[in-house]
Structures are given as structure tokens and as C-alpha cells.
C-alpha positions as CSV (number, residue, x, y, z in Angstrom):
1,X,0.0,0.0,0.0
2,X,1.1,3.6,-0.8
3,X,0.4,7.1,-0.1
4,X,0.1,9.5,-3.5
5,X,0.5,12.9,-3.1
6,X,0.0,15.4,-5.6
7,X,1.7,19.0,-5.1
8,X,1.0,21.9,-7.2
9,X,0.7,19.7,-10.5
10,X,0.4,21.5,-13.1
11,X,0.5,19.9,-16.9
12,X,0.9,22.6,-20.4
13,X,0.2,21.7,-23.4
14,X,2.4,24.5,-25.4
15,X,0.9,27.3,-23.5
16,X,-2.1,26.3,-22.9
17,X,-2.6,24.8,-18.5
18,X,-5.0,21.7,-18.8
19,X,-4.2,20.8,-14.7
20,X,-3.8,24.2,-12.5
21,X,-1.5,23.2,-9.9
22,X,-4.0,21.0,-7.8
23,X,-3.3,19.3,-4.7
24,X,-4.6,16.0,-3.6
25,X,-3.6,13.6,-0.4
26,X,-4.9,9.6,-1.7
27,X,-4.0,7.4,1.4
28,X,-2.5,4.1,1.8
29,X,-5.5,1.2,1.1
30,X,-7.6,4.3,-0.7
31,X,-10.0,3.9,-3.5
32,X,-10.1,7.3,-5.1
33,X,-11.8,8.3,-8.2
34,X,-11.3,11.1,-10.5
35,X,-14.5,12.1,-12.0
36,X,-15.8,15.0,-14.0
37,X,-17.3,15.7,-17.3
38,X,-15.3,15.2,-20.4
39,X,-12.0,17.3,-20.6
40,X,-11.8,18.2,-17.3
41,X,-8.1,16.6,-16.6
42,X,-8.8,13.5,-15.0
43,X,-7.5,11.0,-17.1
44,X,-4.3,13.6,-17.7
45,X,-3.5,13.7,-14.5
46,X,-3.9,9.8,-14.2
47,X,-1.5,9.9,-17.0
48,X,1.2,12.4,-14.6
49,X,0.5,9.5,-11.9
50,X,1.6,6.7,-13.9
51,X,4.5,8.7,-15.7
52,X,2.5,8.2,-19.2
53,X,2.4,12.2,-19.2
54,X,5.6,14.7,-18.0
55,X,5.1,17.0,-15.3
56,X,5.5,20.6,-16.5
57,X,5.8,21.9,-12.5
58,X,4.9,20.5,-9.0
59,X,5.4,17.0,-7.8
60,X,4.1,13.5,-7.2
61,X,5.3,11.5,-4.3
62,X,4.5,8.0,-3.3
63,X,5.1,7.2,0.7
64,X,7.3,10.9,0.6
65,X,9.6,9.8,-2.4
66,X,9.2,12.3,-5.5
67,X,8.9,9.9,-8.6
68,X,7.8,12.7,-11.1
69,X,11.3,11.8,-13.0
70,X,10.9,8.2,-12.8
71,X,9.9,6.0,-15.6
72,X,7.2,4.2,-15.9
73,X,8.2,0.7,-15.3
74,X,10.3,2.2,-12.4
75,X,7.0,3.2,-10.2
76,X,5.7,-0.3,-9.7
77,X,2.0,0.9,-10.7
78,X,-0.1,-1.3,-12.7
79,X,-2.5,0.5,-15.1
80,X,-5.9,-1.4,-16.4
81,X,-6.8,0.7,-19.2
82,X,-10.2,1.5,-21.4
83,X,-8.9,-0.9,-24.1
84,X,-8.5,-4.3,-22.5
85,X,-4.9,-3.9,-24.3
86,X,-4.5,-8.1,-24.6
87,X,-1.6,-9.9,-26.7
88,X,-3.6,-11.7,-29.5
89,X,-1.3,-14.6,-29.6
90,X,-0.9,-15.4,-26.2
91,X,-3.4,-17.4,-24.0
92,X,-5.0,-15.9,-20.5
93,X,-2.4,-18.0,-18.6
94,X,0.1,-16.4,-21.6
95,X,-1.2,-13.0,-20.6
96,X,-1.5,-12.9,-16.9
97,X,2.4,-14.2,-16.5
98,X,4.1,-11.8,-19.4
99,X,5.5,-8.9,-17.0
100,X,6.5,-12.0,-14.4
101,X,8.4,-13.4,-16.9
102,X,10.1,-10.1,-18.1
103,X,10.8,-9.3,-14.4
104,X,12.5,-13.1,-14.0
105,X,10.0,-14.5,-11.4
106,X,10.8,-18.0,-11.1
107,X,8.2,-19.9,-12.9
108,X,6.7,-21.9,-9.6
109,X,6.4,-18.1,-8.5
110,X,4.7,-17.0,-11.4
111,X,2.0,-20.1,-11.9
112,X,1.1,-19.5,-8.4
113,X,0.5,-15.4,-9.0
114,X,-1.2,-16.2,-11.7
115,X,-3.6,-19.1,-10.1
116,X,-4.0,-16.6,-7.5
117,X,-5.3,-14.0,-9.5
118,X,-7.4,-16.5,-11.6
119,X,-9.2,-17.7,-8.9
120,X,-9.9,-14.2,-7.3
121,X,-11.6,-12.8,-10.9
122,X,-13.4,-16.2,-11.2
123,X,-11.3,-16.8,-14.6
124,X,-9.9,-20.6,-13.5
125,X,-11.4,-22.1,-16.6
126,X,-10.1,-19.3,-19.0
127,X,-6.8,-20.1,-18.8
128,X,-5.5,-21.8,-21.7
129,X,-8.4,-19.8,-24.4
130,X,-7.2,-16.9,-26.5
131,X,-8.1,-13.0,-26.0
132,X,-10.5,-13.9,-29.2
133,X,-12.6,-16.7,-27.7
134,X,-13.4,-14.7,-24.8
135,X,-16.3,-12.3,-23.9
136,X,-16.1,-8.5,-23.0
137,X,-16.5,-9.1,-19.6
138,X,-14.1,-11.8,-19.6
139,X,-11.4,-9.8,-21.4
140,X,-11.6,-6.6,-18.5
141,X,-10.8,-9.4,-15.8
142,X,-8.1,-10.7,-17.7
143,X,-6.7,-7.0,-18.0
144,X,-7.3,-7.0,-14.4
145,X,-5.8,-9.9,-13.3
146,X,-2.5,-8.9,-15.6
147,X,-2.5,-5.8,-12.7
148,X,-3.2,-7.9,-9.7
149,X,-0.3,-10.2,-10.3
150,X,2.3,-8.1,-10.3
151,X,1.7,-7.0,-6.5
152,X,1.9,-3.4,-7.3
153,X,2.7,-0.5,-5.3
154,X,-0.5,0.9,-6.5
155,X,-3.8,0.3,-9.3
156,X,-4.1,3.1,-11.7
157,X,-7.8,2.3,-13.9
158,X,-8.7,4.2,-16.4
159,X,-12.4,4.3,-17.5
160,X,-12.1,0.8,-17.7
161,X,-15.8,-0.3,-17.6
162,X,-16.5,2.4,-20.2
163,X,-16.5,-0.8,-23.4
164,X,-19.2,-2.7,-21.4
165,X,-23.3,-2.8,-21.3
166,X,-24.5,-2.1,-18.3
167,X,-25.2,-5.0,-16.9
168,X,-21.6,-6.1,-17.1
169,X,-20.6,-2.7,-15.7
170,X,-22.7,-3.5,-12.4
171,X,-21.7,-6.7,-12.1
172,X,-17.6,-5.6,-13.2
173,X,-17.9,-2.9,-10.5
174,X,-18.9,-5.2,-7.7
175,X,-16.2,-7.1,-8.8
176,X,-13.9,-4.7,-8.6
177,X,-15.1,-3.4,-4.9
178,X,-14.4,-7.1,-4.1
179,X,-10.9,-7.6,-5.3
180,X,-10.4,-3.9,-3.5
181,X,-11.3,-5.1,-0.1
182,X,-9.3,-8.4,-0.4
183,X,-6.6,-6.5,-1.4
184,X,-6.5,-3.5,0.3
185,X,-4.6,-2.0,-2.4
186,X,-4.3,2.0,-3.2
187,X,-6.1,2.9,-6.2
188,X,-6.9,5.6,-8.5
189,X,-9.7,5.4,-10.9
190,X,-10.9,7.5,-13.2
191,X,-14.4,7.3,-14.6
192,X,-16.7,10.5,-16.0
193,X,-20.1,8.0,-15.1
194,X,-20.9,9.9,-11.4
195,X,-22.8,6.4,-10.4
196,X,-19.3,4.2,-10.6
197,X,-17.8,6.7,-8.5
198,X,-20.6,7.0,-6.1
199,X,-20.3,2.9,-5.6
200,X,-16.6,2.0,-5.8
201,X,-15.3,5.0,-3.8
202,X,-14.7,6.0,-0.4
203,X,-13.2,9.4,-1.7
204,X,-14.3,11.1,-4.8
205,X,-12.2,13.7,-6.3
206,X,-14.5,16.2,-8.3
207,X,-13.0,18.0,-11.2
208,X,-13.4,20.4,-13.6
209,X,-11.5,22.2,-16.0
210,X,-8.0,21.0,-14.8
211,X,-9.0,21.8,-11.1
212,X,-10.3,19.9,-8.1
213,X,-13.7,21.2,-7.2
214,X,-14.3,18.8,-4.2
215,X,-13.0,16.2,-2.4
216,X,-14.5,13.9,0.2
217,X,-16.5,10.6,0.5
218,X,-19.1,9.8,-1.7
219,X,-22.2,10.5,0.8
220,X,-20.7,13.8,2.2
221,X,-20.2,15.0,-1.3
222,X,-23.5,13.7,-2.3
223,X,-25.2,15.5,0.8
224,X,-23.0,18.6,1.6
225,X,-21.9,19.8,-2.4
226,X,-19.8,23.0,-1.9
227,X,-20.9,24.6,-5.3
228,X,-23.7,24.4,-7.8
229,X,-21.4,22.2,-10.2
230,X,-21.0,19.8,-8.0
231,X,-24.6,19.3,-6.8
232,X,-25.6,19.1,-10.3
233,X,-22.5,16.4,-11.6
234,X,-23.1,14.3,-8.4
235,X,-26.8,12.5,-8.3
236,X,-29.0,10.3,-10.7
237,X,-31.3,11.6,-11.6
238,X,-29.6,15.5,-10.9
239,X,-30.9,18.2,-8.6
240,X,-33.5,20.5,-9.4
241,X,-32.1,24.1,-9.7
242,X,-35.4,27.0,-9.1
243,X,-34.7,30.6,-9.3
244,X,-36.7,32.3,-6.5
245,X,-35.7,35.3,-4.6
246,X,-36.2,35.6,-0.3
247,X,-38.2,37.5,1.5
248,X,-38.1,37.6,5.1
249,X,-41.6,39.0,6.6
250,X,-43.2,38.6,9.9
251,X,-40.1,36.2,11.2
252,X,-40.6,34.7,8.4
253,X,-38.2,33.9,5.5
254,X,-39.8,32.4,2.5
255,X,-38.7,31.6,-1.0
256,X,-40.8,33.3,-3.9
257,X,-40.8,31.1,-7.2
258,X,-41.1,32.8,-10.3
259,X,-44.6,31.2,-11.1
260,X,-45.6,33.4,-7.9
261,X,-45.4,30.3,-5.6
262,X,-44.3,31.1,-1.8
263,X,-42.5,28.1,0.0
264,X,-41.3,28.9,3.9
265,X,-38.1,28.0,4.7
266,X,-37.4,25.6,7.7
267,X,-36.5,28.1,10.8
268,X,-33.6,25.7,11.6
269,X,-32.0,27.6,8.2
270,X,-32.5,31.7,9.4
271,X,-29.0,31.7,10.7
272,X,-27.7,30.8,7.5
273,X,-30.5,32.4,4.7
274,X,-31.1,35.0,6.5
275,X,-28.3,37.1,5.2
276,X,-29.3,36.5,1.7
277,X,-33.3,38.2,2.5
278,X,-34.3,40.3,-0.6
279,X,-32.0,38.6,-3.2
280,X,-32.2,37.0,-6.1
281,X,-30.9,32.8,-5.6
282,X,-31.4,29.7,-6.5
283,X,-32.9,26.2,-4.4
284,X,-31.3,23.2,-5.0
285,X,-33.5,20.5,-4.5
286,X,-33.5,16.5,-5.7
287,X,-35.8,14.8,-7.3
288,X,-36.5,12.2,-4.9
289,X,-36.9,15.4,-1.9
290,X,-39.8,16.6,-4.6
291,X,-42.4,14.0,-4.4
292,X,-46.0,13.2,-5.2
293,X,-46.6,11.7,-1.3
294,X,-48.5,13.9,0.7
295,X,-47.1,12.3,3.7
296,X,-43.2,12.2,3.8
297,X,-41.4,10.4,6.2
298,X,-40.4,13.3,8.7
299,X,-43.6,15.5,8.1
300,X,-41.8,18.2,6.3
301,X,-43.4,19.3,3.3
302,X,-43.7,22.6,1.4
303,X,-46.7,22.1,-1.7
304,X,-45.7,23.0,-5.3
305,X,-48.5,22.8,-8.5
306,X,-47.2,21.9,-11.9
307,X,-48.1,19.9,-14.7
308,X,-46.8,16.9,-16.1
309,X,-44.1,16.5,-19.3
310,X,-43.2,13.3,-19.2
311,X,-43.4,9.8,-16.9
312,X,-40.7,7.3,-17.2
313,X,-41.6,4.2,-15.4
314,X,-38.7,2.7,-13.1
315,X,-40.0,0.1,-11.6
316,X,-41.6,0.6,-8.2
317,X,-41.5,4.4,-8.8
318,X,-41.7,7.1,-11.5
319,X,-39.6,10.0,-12.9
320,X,-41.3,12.3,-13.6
321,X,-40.6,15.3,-15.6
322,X,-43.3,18.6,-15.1
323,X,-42.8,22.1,-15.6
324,X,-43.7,24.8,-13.0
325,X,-43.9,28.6,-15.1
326,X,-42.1,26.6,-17.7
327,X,-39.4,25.6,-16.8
328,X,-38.7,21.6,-16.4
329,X,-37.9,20.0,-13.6
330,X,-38.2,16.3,-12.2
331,X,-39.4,14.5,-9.7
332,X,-39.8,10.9,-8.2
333,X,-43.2,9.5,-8.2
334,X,-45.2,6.5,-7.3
335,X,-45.4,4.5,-10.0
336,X,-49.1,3.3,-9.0
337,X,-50.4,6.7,-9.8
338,X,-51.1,6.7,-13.6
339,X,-51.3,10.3,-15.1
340,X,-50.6,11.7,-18.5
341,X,-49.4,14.3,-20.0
342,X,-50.6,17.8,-19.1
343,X,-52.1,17.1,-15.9
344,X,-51.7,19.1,-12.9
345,X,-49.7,17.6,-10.2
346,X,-49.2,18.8,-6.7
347,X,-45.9,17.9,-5.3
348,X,-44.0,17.9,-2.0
349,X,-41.1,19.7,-1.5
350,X,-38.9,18.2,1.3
351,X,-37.2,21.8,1.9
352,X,-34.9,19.9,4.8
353,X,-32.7,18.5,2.3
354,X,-32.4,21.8,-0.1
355,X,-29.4,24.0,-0.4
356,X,-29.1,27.4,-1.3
357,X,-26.9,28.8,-3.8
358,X,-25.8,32.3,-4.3
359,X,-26.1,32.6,-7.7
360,X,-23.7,35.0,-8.2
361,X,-20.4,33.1,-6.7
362,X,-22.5,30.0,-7.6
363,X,-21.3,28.7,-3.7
364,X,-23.8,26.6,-1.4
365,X,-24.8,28.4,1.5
366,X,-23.3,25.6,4.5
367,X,-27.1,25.3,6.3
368,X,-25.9,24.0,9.8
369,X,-23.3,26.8,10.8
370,X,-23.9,29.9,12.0
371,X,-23.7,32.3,9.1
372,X,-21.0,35.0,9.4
373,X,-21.3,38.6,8.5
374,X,-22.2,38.8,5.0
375,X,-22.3,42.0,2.9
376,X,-26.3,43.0,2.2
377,X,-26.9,41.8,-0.8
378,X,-30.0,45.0,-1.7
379,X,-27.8,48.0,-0.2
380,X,-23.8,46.5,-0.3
381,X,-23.8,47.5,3.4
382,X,-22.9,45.3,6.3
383,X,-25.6,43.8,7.8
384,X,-26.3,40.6,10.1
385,X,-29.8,39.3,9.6
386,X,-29.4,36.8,12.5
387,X,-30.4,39.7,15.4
388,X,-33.1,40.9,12.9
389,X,-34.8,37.3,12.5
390,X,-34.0,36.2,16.1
């Protein structure tokens, strides 16, 4: 197991910075993944990790050693890539013993690496076929098992499920959370699907455009986002965005939609909101915290009207797609409740799970601290709404 640390690491093309000098701690026995739309750096700086790309500044150090001049092959990584990257004319066995051999393990040593891995992928009876005669699936855990026999230092993957249906991919990434907790190996994957990440890691790395947006584990991200890009990359189906601007009246602070509907805010939430009374934001809200139940599990429940797009059937439950002053937004349903298109449909909004994003620094407003002095956002002067609600 190893420790990667990333300093400052910066990558140019020419003149043009892809990776902006990020920072990121992976610790020994970690599964990390990078993941962000397309072209946001991830598999670049994968690249950095593995030595595939040169550093233009900053460093990379596994357990403290800087290894940004080393070589590939003298990093002891293993990389599973996106193409399963087999040799034609060699058999699985053939395959899963190559870098052994180049390395001179003795071949007692290698037969038993490569049983070992075999047996761990479920791939005992592959053995002696060729890349040709096997199955997509099948080809991935050979890749795989190439990696695990080597006994790396660390597991660099990327996108490797991307060449699968999705029912392989499920059942691939079980596998792979599997051969993770036998092994308790460092890894880095990177992946631009937000559900893979959300199920293999226990820290997601968020990027976009050559930066780190957040980092943390998959629930904390998925509950406590830190900006609007996040809260919309991370979630399937992704959060509801509503424009609405506060008002605080009477003690109390409510949210005015643009179709004219008023929603109160929780009180538990003044502290923090308050600050922003009398401008112009946006609520972040899920889809499955904007139901069709009239009785939600902890009683909260602010009423919306809209009218229904769309209805995709999932199963036991719905999405459903309406529009509320015309804009779209979606929402899980009971899948009992037949409607069509164009009907009205009242909805619950489960305002204890919403955050609040000041549209203009595009930030989540934290809803559990006591908010600090912020500048008032109607006359630019200093103002603390915390005395004024309390």
C-alpha cells in the first residue's frame, strides 16, 4: 500500500494549462476516483501518476519519495486501461504471466501469481483460451488480473468499464469493490459516469477544468456539495435548480418562485439564509426530496403545483418530468399513480434536504453553521440578519 500525493501539479500543453497546480492527499489502502465531465483533466493527470504524461511543474510522491522523473516501469503501478490492451497470440495464462516473466519471477512463483489471481476474478477455466474466444466481460478481468499479479505499489484504472453494457458494468464494478477489499490496495480510478464513482469509492475527487472542485466521501459529497457544479454532476437523476428570490416577513423567510409560488423556509436555516433576504438565488433541491406523497417520512413538506411532461416508469417508482412557469424540472413519483401528459400535479417539497446557492459566486450556502457577517446583498452595506430574525 502507498500514499500518492499530488503538489501543485500543473500539466501545459504549449501554452495552454490543462491541470492548474491541484493538490490532492490519496491514502495508503484508498479507492479514489477522478470524476468529471469530459476534458476536465482526470485522465491527464492519471497519465502524470503513472508517468505516461511529463510534469511541466509540482510534484508526485508516493510514501514521501518524489517519482515525477521516474519512468514508468520504475513506479511499480499497474495501469488497467479502457482498451483491455490483450496480446492476441498469447493465451489468459500467456497473458496474466508476461510482466512476471520479463521481471524473471521464477516460474513456480509465477504459476502461483497467476492461479491466484485467476481464482480471485473467477477466470480458472479461461486459462488456456485466446483473447479472441473470450467475452467483453471476460477480457476486462483478464486486464485486471495482468495488474493484480504483479503486487503493485498501486492500481491506476482508467475508464475501464467504459466498453461494457450495463449489466456487465454492475456486475464488473462489484467485482472490482471485491478484489479492493481483499486486497487493500491504493487505487486511483478515473471514470466521467458519477454512479461508478458514487459505488466504488470511499473518496471522490470532483474535477473540472484542470481543477479539483471537491474532495471527500461519496455520501458527504452527495449530501453537503460545496458549489452548484457539484450538486448538479453528483446525483441520478440531478438536482432540481429553481430561481426564486427571499423574503423575510413577519419572522418569516420564504422563498418566492417565479410562477408566484411562496415556499417557507425551515427556521432551523435563518441563521444561515437569512443574510441573503431580498435577493435573487437559487434552491437546490432532488428529485426524490420533490415527491408526489402527501405524507413524507419526517412530516416536512412545502406544496408545489405543476403539470406533467413526461413519466418514465422505473419500476416501483416514476420519474417524472413537469414544468412549474415553464421551466422543467423532475421529480420521483409512485409509479401506481397513472397520469398523462398535461395534468396538474401537486408535489412535495422536502425543503430539509435543499441547499441554497448564491447565484452569483455560484457557492452553497453551508445550512448547519452559524452564518457569518455577510455583505447585504440590496444595499452593499454590512448587515447581520441573525439579530433581525431572532
Amino acid at each position: 500500500m502507498t500514499e500518492i500525493r499530488l503538489e501543485r501539479l500543473t500539466k501545459r500543453f504549449g501554452s495552454v494549462a490543462v491541470i492548474h497546480g491541484i493538490d490532492l492527499v490519496i491514502a495508503e489502502g484508498e479507492f479514489a476516483v477522478l470524476v468529471g465531465p469530459s476534458g476536465c483533466g482526470k485522465t491527464t493527470t492519471l497519465r502524470m501518476i503513472a508517468g505516461l504524461e511529463d510534469v511541466s511543474e509540482g510534484s508526485i510522491r508516493f510514501d514521501g519519495k518524489a517519482v515525477e522523473l521516474l519512468a514508468p516501469k520504475d513506479r511499480d503501478i499497474a495501469m488497467v486501461f479502457q482498451s483491455y490492451a490483450l496480446y492476441p497470440h498469447m493465451t489468459v495464462r500467456g497473458n496474466l504471466a508476461f510482466s512476471l516473466k520479463m521481471k524473471g519471477v521464477p516460474r513456480a512463483e509465477r504459476e502461483r501469481l497467476v492461479q491466484r489471481a485467476a481464482t480471485m476474478l473467477g477466470i480458472e477455466s479461461l486459462l488456456d483460451r485466446k483473447p479472441r474466444q473470450l467475452s467483453g466481460g471476460q477480457r476486462q478481468r483478464v486486464a485486471m488480473g495482468r495488474a493484480i499479479v504483479r503486487e503493485p505499489r498501486a492500481f491506476l484504472f482508467d475508464e475501464p468499464l467504459s466498453n461494457l453494457d450495463a449489466a456487465l458494468r454492475a456486475q464488473m464494478r462489484i467485482e472490482i469493490k471485491r478484489i479492493h477489499q481483499r486486497l487493500k490496495a491504493t487505487v486511483v480510478y478515473v471514470t466521467h459516469d458519477q454512479i461508478e464513482a458514487m459505488t466504488l469509492a470511499n473518496k471522490i475527487v470532483v474535477m473540472r477544468s484542470g481543477r479539483i472542485e471537491q474532495v471527500g466521501d461519496p455520501m458527504s459529497v452527495y449530501r453537503a456539495p460545496l458549489n452548484k457544479f457539484v450538486a448538479g454532476f453528483i446525483g441520478s437523476p440531478k438536482m432540481n435548480f429553481m430561481a426564486a428570490r427571499l423574503v423575510l416577513e413577519k419572522g418569516e423567510l420564504r422563498a418566492e418562485l417565479r410562477n408566484g409560488a411562496a415556499i417557507a423556509l425551515p427556521r432551523d436555516r435563518f441563521a444561515s439564509y437569512g443574510a441573503y433576504a431580498g435577493a435573487e438565488v437559487e434552491i437546490g433541491l432532488r428529485p426524490e426530496h420533490l415527491t408526489d406523497r402527501a405524507d413524507p417520512p419526517d412530516g416536512d413538506c412545502q406544496f408545489l403545483d405543476g403539470v406533467v411532461d413526461v413519466i418514465e416508469p422505473m419500476g416501483a417508482t416514476s420519474l417524472i418530468t413537469f414544468t412549474l412557469a415553464g421551466v422543467a424540472y423532475n421529480a420521483i413519483g409512485d409509479a401506481s399513480r397513472v397520469r398523462g401528459a398535461g395534468e396538474p400535479l401537486r408535489l412535495c417539497a422536502q425543503l430539509r434536504h435543499m441547499h441554497l446557492i448564491d447565484p452569483q459566486t455560484e457557492r452553497v450556502v453551508p445550512p448547519l453553521e452559524a452564518a457569518p457577517r455577510h455583505r447585504n446583498m440590496r444595499t452593499g452595506s454590512p448587515s447581520d440578519y441573525r439579530e433581525d430574525i431572532l
